[in-house]
N, C-alpha and C positions, 0 to 999 in steps of 0.2 A: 420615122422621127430621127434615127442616127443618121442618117442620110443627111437631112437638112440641116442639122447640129453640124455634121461635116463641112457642108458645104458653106455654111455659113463662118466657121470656122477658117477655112482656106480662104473667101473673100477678106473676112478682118488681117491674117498676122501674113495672105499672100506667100505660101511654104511652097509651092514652085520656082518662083522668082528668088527665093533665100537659098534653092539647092542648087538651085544655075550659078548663082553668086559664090555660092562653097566650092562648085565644081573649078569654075573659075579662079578661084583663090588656090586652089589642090593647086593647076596646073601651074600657078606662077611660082609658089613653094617648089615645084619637083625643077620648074626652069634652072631658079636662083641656085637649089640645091645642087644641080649639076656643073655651076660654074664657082662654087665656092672656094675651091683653090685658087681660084686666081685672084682673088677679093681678099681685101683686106675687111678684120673683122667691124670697124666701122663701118665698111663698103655694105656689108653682108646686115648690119645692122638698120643701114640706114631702107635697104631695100624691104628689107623685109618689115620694117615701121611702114611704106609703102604701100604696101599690099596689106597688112592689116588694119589700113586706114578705109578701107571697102567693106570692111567686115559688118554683114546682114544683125548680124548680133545673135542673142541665143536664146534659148528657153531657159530664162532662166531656173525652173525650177525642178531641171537634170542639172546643173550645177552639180548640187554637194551630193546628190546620188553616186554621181557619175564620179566624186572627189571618194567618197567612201567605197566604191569598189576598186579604186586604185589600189588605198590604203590595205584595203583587205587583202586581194591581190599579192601585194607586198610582204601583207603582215604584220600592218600597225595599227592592230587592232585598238590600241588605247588612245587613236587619236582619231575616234570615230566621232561623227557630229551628231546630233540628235536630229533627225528630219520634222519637216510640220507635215502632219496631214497632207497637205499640196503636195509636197515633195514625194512623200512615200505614195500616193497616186499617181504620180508620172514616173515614177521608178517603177510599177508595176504595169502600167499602162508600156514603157518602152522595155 
């Protein structure tokens, strides 16, 4: 049954094709990145609006998981968000 849910799963949101696209988007970020000196920060601005113009989009609901271990991380703990249900499943789930 997890098998199918799986699979049925990677047909709808396609999560091959979204990590090709990240991979993608990595190498153009490490490109840009290695030519940054020579750019002016518009230059570097406009590029990189660019490349996040391709963005697969996200899950969003690692969002504020993913915003609250920052936070924690850091140490600001008083500006932790309260999760829903959803969210504290796929923070546990990832």
């Amino acid at each position: 049954m997890l098998v199918a849910v799986c699979g049925i799963a990677d047909l709808v949101w396609d999560f091959g094709a979204k990590a090709t696209a990240h991979e993608l988007m990595r190498k153009a970020y490490c490109k840009l990145q290695g030519r940054w000196a020579d750019l002016s920060l518009s230059e570097v601005d406009a590029e990189t609006a660019a490349i996040s113009s391709d963005d697969p989009g996200h899950i969003e609901s690692l969002r504020w998981p993913s915003h609250n271990d920052t936070l924690r991380s850091e140490g600001y703990l008083e500006h932790l968000k309260k999760l829903s249900w959803r969210e504290r499943l796929f923070d546990a789930i990832a």
